[in-house]
Rosetta silent file (secondary structure, phi, psi, omega in degrees, C-alpha in Angstrom):
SEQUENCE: XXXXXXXXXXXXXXXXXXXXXXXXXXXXXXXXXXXXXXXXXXXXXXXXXXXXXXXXXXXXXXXXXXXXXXXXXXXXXXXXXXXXXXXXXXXXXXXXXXXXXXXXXXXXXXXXXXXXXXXXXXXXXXXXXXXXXXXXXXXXXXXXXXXXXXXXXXXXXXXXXXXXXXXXXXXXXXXXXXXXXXXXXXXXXXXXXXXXXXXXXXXXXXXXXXXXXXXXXXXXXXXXXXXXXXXXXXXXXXXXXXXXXXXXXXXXXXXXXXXXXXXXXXXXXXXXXXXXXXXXXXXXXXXXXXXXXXXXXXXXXXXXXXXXXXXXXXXXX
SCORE:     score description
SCORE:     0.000 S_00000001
   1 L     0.000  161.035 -170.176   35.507  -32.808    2.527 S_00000001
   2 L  -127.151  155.464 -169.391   32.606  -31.088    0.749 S_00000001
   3 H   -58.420  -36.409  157.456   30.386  -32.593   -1.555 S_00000001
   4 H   -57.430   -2.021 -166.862   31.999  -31.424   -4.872 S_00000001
   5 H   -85.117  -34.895 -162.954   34.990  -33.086   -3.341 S_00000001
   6 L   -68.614  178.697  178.211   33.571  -36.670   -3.625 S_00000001
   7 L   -75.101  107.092 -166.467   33.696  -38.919   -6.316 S_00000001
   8 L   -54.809  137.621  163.408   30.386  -38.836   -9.026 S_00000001
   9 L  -122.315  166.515 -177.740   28.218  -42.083   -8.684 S_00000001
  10 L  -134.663  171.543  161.093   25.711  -42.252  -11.108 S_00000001
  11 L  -104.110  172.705 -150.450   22.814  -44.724  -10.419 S_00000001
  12 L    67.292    6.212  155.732   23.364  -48.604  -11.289 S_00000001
  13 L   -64.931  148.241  143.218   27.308  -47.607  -10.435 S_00000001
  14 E   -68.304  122.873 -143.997   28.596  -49.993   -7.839 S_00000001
  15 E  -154.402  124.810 -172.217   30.368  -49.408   -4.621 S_00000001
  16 E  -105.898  131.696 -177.910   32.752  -51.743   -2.651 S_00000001
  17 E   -71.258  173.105  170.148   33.037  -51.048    0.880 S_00000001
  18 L   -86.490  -12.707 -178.232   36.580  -50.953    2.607 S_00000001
  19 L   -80.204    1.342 -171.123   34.823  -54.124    4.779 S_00000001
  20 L    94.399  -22.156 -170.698   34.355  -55.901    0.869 S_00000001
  21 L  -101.987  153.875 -142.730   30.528  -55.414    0.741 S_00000001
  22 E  -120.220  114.216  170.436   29.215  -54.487   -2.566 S_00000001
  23 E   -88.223  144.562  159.473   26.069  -51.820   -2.783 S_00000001
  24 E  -106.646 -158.674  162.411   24.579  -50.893   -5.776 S_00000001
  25 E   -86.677  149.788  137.277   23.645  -46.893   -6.496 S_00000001
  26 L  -166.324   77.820  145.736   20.181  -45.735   -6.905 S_00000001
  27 L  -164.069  167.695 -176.589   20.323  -41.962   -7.116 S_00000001
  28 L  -107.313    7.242 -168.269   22.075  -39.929   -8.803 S_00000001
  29 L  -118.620  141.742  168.309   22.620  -37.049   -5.810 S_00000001
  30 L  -128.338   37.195 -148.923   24.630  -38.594   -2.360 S_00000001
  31 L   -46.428  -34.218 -106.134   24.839  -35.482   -0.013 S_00000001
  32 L  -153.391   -3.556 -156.740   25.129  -37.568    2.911 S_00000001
  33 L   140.918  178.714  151.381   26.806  -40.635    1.857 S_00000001
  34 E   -94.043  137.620 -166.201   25.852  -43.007   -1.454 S_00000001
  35 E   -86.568   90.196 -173.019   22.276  -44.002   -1.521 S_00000001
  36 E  -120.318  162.972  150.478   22.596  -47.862   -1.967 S_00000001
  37 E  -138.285  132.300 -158.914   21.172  -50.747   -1.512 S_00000001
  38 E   -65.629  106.755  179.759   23.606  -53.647   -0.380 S_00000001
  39 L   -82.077  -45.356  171.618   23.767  -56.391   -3.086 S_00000001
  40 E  -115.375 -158.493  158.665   26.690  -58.773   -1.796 S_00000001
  41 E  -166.280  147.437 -171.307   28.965  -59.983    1.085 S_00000001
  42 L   -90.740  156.109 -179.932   31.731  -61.754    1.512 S_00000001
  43 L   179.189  132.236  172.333   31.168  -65.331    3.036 S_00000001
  44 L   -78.045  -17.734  150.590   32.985  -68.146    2.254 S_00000001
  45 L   -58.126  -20.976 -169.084   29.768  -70.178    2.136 S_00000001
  46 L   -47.226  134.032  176.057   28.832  -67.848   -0.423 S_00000001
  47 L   -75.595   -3.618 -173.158   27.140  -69.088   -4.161 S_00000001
  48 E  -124.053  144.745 -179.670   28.720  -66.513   -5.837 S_00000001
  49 E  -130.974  170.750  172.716   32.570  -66.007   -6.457 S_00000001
  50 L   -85.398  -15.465 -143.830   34.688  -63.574   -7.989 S_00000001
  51 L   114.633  -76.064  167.575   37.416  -65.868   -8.584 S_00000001
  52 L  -102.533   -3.779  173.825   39.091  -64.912   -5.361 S_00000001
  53 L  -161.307  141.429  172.450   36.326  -64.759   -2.605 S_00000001
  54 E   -61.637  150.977  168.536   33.170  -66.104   -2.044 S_00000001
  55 E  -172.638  153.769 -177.176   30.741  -63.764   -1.374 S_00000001
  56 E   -99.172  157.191  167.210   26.428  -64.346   -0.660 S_00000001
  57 E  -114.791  157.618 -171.574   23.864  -62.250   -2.616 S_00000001
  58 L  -107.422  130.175  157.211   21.066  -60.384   -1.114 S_00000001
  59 L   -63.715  177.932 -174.178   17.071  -59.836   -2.401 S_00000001
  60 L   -69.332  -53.241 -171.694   15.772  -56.528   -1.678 S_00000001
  61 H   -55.942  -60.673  177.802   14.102  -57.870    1.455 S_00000001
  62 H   -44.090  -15.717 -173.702   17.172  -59.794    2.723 S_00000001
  63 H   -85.879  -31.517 -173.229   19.366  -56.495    2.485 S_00000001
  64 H   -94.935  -25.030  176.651   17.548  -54.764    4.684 S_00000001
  65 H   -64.985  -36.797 -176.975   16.859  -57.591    7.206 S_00000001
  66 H   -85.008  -33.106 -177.586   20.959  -57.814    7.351 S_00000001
  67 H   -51.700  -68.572 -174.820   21.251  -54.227    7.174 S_00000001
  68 H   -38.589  -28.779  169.795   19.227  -53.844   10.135 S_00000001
  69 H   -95.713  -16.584 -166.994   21.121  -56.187   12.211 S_00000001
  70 L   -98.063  -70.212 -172.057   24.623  -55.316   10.735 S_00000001
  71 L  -110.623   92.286 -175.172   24.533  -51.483    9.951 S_00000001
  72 L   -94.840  -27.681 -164.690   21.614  -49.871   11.241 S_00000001
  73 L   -73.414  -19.192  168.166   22.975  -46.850   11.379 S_00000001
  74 L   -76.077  -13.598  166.350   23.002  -46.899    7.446 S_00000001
  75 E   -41.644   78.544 -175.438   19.923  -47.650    7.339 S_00000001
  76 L  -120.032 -159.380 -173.869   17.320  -44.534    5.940 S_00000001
  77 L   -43.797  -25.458 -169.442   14.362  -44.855    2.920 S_00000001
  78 L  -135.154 -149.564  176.813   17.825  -46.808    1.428 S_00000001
  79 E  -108.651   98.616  139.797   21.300  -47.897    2.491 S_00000001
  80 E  -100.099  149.256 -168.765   23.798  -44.921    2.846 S_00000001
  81 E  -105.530  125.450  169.151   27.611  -46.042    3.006 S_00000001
  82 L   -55.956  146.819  156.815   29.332  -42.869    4.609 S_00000001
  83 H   -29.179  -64.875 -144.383   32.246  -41.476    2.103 S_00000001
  84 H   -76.451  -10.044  173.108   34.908  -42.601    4.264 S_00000001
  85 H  -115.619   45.958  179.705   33.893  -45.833    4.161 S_00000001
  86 E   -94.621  113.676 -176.056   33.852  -46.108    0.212 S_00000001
  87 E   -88.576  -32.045 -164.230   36.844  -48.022   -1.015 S_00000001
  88 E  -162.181  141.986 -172.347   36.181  -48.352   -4.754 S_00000001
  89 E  -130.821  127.181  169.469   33.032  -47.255   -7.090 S_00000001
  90 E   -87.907  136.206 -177.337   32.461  -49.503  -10.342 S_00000001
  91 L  -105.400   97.763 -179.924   31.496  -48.054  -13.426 S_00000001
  92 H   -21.467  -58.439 -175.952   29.174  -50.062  -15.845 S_00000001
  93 H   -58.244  -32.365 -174.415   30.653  -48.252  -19.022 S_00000001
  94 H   -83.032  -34.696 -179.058   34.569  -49.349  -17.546 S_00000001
  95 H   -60.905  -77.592 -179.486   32.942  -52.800  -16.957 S_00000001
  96 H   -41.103  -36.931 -171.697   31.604  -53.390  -20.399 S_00000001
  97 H   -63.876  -71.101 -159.049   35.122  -51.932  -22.037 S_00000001
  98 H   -42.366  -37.790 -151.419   36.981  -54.789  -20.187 S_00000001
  99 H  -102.557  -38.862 -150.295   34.346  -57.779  -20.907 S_00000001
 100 L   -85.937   25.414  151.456   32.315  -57.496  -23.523 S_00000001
 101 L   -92.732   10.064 -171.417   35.066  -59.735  -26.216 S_00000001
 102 L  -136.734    8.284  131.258   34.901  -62.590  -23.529 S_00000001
 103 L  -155.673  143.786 -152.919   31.088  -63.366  -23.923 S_00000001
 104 H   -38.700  -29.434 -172.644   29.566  -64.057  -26.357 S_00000001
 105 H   -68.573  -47.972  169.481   26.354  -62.716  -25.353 S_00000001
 106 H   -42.608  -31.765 -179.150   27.496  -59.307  -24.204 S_00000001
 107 H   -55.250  -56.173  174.742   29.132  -59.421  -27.614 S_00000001
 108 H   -45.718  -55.505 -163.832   26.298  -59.808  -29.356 S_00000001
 109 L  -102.244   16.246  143.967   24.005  -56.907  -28.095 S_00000001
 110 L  -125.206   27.788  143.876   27.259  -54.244  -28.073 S_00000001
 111 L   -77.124  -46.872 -157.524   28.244  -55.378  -31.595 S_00000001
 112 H   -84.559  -27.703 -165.072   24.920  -54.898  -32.921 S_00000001
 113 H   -82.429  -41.189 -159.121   24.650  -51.218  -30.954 S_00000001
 114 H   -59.545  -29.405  174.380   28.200  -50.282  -31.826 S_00000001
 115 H   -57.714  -36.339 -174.233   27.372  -50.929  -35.730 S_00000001
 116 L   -77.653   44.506 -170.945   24.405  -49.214  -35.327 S_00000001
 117 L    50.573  -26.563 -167.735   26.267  -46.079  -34.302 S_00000001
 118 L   -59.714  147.980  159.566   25.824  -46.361  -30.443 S_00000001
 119 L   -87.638  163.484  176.788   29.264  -45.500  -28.518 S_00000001
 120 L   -46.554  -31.839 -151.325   31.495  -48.013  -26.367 S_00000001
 121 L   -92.002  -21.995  154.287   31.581  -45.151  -23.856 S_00000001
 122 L   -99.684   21.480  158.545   27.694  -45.029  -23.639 S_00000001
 123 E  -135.223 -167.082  174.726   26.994  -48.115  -22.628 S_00000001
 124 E   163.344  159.054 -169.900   27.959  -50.497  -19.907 S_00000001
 125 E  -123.879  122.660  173.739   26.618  -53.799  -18.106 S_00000001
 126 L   -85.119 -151.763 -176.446   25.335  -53.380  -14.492 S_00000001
 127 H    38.092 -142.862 -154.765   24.119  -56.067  -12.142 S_00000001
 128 H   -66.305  -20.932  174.947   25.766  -59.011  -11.239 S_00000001
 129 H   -90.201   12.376  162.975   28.706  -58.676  -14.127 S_00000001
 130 H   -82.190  -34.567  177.164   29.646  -55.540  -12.967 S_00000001
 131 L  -133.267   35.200  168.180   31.840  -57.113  -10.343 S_00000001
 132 L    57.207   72.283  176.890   31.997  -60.124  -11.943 S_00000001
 133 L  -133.171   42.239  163.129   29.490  -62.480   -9.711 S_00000001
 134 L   -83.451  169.015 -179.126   27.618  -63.667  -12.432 S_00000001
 135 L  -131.909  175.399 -168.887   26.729  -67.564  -12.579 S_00000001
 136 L   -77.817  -28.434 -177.068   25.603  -68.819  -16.082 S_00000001
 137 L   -83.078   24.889  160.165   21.927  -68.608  -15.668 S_00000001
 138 L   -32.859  104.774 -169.072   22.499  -64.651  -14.903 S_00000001
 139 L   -79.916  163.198  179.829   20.095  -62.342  -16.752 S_00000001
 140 E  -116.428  143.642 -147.642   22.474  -59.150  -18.174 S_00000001
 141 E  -113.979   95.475 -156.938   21.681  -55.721  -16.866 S_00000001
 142 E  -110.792   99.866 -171.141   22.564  -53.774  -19.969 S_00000001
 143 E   -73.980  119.327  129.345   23.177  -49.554  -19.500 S_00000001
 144 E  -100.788  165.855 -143.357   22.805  -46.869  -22.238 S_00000001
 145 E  -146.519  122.408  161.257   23.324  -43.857  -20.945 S_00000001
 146 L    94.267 -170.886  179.055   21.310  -40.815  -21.902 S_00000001
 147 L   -79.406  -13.296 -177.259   19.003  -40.107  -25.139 S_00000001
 148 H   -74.267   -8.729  159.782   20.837  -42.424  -26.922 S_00000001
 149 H   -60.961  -11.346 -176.508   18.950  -44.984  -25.020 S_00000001
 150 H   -84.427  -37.691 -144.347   15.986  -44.441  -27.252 S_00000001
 151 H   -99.497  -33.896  175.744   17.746  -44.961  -30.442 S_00000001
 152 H   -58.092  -70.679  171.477   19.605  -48.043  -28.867 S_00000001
 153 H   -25.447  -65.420 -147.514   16.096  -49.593  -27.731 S_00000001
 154 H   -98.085   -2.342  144.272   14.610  -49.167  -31.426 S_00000001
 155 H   -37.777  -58.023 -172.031   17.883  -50.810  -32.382 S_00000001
 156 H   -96.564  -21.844  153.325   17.642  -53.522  -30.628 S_00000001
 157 H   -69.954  -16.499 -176.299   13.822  -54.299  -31.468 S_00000001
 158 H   -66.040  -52.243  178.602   14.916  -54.050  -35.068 S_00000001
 159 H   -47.570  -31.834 -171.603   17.385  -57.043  -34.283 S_00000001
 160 L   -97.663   30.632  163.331   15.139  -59.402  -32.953 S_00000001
 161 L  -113.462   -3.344 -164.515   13.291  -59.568  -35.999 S_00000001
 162 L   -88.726  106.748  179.964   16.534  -59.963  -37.823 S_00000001
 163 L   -65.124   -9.559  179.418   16.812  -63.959  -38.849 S_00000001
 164 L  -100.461    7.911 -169.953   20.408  -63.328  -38.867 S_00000001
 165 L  -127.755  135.252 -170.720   20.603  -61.903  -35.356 S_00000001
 166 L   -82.841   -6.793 -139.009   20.607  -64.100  -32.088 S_00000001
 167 E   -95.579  155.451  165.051   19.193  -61.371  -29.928 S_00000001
 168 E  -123.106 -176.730 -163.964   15.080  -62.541  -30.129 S_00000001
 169 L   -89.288  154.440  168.685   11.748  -61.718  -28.871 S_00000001
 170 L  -108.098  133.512  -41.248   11.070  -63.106  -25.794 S_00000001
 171 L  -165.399  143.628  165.648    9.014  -66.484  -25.625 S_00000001
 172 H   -41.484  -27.945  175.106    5.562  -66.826  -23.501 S_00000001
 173 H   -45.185  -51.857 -177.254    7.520  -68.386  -20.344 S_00000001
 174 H   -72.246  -35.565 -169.797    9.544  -65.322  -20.029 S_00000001
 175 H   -80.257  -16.575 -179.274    6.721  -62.880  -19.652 S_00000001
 176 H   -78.066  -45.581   85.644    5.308  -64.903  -17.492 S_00000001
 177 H    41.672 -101.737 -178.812    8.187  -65.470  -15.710 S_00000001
 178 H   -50.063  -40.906 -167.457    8.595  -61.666  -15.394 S_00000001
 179 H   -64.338  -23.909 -174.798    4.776  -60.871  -14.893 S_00000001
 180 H   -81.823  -29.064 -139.021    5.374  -63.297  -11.523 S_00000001
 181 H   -93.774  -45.760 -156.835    8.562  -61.415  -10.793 S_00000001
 182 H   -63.009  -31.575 -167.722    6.806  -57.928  -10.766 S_00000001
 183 L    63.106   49.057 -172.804    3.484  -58.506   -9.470 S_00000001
 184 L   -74.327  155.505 -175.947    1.533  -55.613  -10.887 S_00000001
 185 L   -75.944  -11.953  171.518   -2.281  -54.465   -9.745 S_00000001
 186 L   -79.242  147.732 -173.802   -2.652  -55.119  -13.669 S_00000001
 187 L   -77.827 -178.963 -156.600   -3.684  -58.635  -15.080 S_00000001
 188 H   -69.395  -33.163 -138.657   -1.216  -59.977  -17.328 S_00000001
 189 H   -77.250  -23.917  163.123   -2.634  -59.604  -20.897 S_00000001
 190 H   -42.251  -76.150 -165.973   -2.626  -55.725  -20.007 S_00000001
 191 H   -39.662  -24.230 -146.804    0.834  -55.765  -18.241 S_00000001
 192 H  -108.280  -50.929  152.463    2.382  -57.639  -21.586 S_00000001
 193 H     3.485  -66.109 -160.175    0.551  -54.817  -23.569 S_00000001
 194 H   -90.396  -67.127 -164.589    2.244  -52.116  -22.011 S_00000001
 195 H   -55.123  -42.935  160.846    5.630  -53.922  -22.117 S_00000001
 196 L  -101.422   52.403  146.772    5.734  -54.965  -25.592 S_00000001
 197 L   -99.811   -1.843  161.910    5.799  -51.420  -26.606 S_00000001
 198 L  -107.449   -4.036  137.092    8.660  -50.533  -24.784 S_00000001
 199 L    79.525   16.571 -156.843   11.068  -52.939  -26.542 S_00000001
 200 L  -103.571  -28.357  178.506   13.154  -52.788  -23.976 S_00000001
 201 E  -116.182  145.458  165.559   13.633  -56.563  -23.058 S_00000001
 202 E  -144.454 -149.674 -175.363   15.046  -59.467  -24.926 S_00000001
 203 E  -140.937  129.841 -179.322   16.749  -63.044  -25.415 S_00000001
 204 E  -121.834   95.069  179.774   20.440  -63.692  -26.300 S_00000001
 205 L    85.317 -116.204  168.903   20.907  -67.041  -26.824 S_00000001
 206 L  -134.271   36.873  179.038   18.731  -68.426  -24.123 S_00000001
 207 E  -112.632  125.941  169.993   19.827  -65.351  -21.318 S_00000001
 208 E   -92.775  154.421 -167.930   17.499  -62.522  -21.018 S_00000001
 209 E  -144.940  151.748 -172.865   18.853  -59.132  -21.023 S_00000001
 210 E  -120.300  125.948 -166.364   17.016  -55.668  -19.815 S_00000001
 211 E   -94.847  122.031  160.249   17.935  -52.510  -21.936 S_00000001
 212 E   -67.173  108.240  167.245   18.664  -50.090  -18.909 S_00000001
 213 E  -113.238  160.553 -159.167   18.785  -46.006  -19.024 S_00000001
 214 E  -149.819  121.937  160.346   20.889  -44.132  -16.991 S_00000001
 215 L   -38.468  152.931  171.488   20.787  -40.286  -17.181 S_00000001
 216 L  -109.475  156.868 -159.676   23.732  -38.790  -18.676 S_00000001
 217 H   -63.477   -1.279 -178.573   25.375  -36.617  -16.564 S_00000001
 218 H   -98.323   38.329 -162.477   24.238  -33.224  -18.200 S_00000001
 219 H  -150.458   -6.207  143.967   20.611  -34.408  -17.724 S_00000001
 220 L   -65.194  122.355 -142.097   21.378  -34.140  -14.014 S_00000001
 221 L  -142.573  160.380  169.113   19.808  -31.561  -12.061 S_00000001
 222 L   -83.413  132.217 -168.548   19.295  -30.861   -8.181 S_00000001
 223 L   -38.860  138.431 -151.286   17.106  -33.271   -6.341 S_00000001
 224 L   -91.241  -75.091 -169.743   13.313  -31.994   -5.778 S_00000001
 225 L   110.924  172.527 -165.942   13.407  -33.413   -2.260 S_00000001
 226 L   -85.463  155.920 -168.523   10.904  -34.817    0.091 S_00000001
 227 L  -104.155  171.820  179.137    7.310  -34.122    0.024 S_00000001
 228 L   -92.758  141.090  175.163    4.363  -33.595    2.415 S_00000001
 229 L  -110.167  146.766 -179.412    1.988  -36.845    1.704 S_00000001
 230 L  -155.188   42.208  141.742   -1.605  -35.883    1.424 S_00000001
 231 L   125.169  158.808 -178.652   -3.231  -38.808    0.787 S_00000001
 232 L   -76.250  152.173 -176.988   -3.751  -41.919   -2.204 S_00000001
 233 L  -155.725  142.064 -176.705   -5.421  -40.592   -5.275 S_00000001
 234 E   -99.385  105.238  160.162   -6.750  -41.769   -8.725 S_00000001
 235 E  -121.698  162.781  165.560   -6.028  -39.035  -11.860 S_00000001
 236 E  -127.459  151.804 -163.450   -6.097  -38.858  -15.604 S_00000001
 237 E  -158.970  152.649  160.374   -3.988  -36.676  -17.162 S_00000001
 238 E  -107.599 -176.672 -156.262   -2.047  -36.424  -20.609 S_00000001
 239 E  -111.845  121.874 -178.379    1.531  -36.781  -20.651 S_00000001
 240 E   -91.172  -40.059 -155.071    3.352  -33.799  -21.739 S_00000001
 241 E  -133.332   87.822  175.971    7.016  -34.572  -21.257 S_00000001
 242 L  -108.064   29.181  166.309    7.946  -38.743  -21.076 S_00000001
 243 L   -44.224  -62.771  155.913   11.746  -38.056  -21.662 S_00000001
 244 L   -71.105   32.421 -153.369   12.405  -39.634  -18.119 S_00000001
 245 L  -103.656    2.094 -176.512    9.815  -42.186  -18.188 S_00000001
 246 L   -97.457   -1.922 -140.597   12.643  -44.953  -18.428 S_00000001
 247 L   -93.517 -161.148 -168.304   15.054  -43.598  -15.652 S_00000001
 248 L  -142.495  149.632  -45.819   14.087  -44.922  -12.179 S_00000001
 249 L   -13.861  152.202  150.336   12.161  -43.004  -10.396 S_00000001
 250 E  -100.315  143.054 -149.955   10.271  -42.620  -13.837 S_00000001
 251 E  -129.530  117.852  149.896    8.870  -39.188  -14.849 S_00000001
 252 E  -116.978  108.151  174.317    5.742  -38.071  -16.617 S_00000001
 253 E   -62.524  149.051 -153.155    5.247  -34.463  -16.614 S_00000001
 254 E   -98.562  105.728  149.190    1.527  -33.944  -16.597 S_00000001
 255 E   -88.676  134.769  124.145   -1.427  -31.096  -18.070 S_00000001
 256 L  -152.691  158.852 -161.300   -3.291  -31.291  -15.005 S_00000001
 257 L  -100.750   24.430  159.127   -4.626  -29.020  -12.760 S_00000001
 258 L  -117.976  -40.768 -158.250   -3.180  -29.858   -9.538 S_00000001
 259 E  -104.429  141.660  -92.745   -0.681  -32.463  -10.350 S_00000001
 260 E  -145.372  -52.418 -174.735    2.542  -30.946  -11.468 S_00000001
 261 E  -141.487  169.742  149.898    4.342  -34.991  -12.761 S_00000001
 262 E  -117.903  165.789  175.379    3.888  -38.371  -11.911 S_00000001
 263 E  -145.180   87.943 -169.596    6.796  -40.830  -10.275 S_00000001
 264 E   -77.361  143.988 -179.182    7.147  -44.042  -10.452 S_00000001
 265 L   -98.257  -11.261 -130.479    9.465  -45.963   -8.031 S_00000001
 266 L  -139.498  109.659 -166.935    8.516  -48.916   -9.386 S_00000001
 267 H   -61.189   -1.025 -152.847   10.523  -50.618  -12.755 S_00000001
 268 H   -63.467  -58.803 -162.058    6.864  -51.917  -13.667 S_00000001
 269 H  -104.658   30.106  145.351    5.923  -48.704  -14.824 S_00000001
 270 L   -35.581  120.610 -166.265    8.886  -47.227  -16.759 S_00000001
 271 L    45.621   56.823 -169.531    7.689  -46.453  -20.075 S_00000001
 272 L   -91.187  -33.347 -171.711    4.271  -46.930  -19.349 S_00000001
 273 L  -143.152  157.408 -164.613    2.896  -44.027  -21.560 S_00000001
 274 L  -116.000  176.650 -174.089    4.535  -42.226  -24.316 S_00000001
 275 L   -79.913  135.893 -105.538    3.962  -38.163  -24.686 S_00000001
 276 L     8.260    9.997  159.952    0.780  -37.087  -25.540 S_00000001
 277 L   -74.412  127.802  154.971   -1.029  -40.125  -24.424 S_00000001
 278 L   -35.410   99.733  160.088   -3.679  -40.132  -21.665 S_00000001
 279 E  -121.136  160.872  170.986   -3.156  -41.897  -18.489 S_00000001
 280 E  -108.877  146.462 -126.558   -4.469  -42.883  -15.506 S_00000001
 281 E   174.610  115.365 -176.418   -2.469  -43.031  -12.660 S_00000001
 282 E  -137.913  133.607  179.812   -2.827  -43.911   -8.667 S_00000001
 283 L  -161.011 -134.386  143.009   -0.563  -43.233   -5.981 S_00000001
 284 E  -151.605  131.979  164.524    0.107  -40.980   -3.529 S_00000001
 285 E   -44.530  108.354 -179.383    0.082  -37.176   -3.702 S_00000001
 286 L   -95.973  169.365  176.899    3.235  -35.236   -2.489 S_00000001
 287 L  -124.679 -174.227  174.934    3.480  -31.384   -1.816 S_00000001
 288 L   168.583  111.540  162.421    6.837  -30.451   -2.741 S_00000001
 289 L    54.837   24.717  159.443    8.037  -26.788   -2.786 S_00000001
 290 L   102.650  -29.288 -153.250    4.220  -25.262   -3.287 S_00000001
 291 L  -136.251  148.017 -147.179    3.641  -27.919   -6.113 S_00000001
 292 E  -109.788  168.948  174.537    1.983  -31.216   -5.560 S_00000001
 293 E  -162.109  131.345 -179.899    3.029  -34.775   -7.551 S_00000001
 294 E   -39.537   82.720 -174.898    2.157  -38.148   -7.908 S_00000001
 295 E   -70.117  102.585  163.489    4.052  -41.105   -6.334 S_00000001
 296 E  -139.321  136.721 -177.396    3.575  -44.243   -7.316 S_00000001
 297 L   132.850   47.610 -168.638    5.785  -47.165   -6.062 S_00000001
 298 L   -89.190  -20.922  164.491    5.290  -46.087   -2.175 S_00000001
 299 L  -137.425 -170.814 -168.891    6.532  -49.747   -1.698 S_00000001
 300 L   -72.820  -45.005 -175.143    8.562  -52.546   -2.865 S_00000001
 301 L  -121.929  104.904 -175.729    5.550  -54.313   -4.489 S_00000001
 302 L   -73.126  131.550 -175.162    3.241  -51.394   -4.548 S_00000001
 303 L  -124.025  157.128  170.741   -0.201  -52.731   -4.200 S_00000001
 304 L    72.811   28.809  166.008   -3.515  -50.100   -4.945 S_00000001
 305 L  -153.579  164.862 -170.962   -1.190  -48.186   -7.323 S_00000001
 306 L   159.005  118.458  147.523   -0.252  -48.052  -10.934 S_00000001
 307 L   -46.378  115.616  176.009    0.223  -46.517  -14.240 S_00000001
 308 E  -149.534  125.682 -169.881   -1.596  -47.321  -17.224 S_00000001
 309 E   -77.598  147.686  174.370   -1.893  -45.630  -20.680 S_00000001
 310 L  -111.955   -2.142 -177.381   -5.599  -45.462  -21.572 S_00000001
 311 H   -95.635  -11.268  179.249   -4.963  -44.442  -25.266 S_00000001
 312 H   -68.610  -37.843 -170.231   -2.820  -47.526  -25.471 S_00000001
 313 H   -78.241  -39.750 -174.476   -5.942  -49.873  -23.947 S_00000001
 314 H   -66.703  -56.291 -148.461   -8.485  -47.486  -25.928 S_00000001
 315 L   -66.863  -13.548 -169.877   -6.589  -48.299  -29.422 S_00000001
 316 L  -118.112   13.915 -174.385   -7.127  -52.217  -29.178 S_00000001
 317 L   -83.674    0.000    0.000  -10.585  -51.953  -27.347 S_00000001
C-alpha cells in the first residue's frame, strides 16, 4: 500500500489498535506508520470505562515505560502503530457532532462559537471524550481547526466577560494548578503574563477547558525533517511570521541572521510572542537542509530552555 493509500490522521485524531489500545496522533505526516503516543488500554482493573470495557490510562512517562516492555519495536522519538495494525482512527470534529447536545458544558462553548459564526465541522473535542473515557472531573480538550482558531479564541475571551455566559476566567488555583502542571524555567508571575494573553484557556461551570488548534488540512505541507544538532544557544530575534505559534510543534519564523524559525515542542510556549514582537529564545540549534533552527522542548519538561516575549515583559517593566 503506498502512502497516499492510507487513511489522513491529523494530529489530536485518535487511533484504536486492532489489540483495543487507544494512541493519540501528534503529527500530521505518518510515512512509516502513525506517530502516537499510547493513551489507553484495556484492563478490566481499569478507572476508566467506555461503557463496555474497562480500560487504564497512561501519563506520558508511563506510555513509554509500557511501551518499552510491550511494543518496543514501536518505539522511536514517539510511538508508531504500523498501518496494518490500525483498526479505527477517531476524528475530534465526528466526536463533537455526536456529543456536544448531551453536556452541558460542551454545549456551552460550541453554542457560543456556533453563534458567533464558527462551523460545527471546524471544531471537535479531543482528549479523553474523544473515545468517551472521560470521568466527571475531566478537563475538555477543545479543537478548532485552522485560522478560524484565532477568531474562535477572541470569541471565547469575549464570553468570559459576558455576565450572562458560564464560560469564565480562570480563578488563582487554576493557574497555579497549571503553572505546577507545566513546570516552566519561568517564575510564575511571568508564565501567567504570557498566558493571559493568549486567551486560550477557560472555566465552564467548574471544568477547565483548553482552546486547541489543529492545522487545517490545506495548511499542510511536507515535513522539514531531522536536523544536525549543533549545540544549546541563547538568541533574540523578532518574530516575523507567528501564524503557527499555536500548533504543536509551535512556529516563529524569525529576522535573524543565522536562525531561519524557532520550535517549540513544548505546549508552554505556544503563543508565546505575537508577530513583530522581540523574543528571546533558548534551545537547541538544528541544521536542516543548509538552514539552521531553533528547538526548544528537546524534552518532556525541557529544563535550560524557553521562549519569552521581551516586548511583552518590556511593556509592564
Amino acid at each position: 500500500m503506498n502512502i497516499s493509500d492510507h487513511p489522513k490522521v491529523r494530529l489530536r485524531d485518535f487511533i484504536i489498535t486492532r489489540d483495543g489500545w487507544i494512541f493519540s496522533s501528534v503529527d500530521y505526516h505518518h510515512p512509516d506508520g502513525v506517530r502516537g503516543v499510547l493513551r489507553y488500554v484495556p484492563d478490566p482493573e481499569g478507572e476508566r470505562t467506555d461503557g463496555n470495557r474497562n480500560y487504564r490510562k497512561f501519563d506520558f512517562d508511563e506510555a513509554y515505560e509500557y511501551m518499552d516492555i510491550h511494543k518496543p519495536e514501536w518505539v522511536q522519538d514517539v510511538h508508531i502503530i504500523p498501518w496494518d495494525q490500525v483498526g479505527q482512527i477517531l476524528s475530534p470534529s465526528d466526536r463533537l457532532a455526536q456529543i456536544w447536545r448531551s453536556d452541558t458544558r460542551i454545549e456551552e462553548i460550541t453554542s457560543t462559537l456556533l453563534a458567533a459564526g464558527i462551523p460545527m465541522d471546524s471544531m471537535g473535542v479531543t482528549g479523553s471524550f474523544l473515545p468517551g473515557l472521560q470521568i466527571r472531573g475531566s478537563d475538555i480538550d477543545f479543537v478548532v481547526y485552522g485560522p478560524r482558531w484565532f477568531t474562535a479564541r477572541d470569541i471565547i475571551s469575549n464570553a468570559k466577560d459576558d455576565p450572562d455566559c458560564s464560560i469564565e476566567h480562570l480563578d488563582e488555583d487554576m493557574w497555579e494548578r497549571i503553572y505546577n502542571k507545566r513546570i516552566p524555567e519561568t517564575d510564575f508571575a511571568e508564565f501567567k503574563l504570557h498566558e493571559l494573553r493568549k486567551g486560550n484557556r477557560g472555566m465552564v461551570g467548574d471544568t477547565y477547558f483548553d482552546l486547541l488548534f489543529v492545522r487545517d488540512w490545506d495548511q499542510i505541507n511536507e515535513p522539514t525533517g531531522w536536523g544536525t544538532d549543533l549545540g544549546h544557544e541563547t538568541i533574540e530575534a523578532v518574530v516575523t511570521d507567528a501564524g503557527l505559534a499555536f500548533d504543536s510543534p509551535s512556529v516563529y519564523k524569525v529576522d535573524h541572521p543565522r536562525i531561519r524559525y524557532v520550535l517549540s515542542y513544548t505546549h508552554t510556549y505556544a503563543g508565546q510572542a505575537l508577530a513583530g514582537e522581540v523574543i528571546e529564545a533558548r534551545g537547541m540549534v538544528e541544521e536542516v537542509n543548509g538552514q539552521k533552527r531553533l528547538v526548544v522542548g528537546t524534552s518532556r519538561e525541557p529544563k535550560g530552555e524557553w521562549i519569552r516575549s521581551l516586548t511583552l515583559l518590556g511593556s509592564i517593566g
